[in-house]
C-alpha positions in Angstrom: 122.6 -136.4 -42.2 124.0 -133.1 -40.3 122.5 -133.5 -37.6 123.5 -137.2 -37.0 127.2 -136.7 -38.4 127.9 -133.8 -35.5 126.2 -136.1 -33.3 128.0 -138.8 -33.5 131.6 -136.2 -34.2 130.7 -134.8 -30.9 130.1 -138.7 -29.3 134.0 -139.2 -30.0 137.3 -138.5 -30.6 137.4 -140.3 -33.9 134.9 -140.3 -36.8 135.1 -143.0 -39.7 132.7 -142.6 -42.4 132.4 -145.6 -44.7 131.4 -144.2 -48.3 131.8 -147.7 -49.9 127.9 -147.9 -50.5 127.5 -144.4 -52.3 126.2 -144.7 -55.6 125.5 -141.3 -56.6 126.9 -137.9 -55.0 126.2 -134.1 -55.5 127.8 -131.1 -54.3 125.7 -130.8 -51.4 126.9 -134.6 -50.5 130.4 -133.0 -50.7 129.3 -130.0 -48.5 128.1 -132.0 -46.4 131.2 -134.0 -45.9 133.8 -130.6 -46.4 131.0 -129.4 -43.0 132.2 -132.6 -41.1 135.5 -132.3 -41.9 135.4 -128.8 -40.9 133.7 -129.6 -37.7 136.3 -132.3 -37.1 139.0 -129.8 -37.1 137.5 -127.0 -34.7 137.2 -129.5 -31.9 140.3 -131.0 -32.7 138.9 -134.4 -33.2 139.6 -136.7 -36.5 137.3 -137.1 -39.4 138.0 -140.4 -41.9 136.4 -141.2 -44.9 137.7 -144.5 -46.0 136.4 -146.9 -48.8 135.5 -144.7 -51.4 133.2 -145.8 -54.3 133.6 -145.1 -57.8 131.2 -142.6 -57.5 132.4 -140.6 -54.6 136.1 -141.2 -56.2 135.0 -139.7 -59.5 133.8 -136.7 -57.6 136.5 -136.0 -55.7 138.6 -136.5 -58.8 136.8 -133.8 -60.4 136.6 -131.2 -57.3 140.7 -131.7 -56.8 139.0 -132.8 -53.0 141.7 -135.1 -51.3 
């Protein structure tokens, strides 16, 4: 998923990520998307994740990750 989430950051100007069909999620989900957020931000570029699930909400409840 690192691979093709810089790939397709470095396609664009604008990412959207659609985490409406994540049932499950574990830190190194969240690593993964803190990396493309990360990413997103050195090239100047925008990163959105939009439609959260209850299980990706819960998680980010829990980190404090808004």
């Amino acid at each position: 998923m690192k691979d093709l989430i810089l790939a397709r950051l470095a396609q664009s100007q604008a990412l959207e990520v659609d985490l409406a069909g994540v049932t499950e999620i574990d830190t190194a989900g969240v690593q993964l998307l803190l990396m493309a957020r990360r990413a997103a931000q050195a090239s100047k570029k925008e990163l959105r994740l939009v439609a959260h699930s209850p299980a990706v909400s819960a998680l980010f409840d829990l980190l404090r990750i808004h």
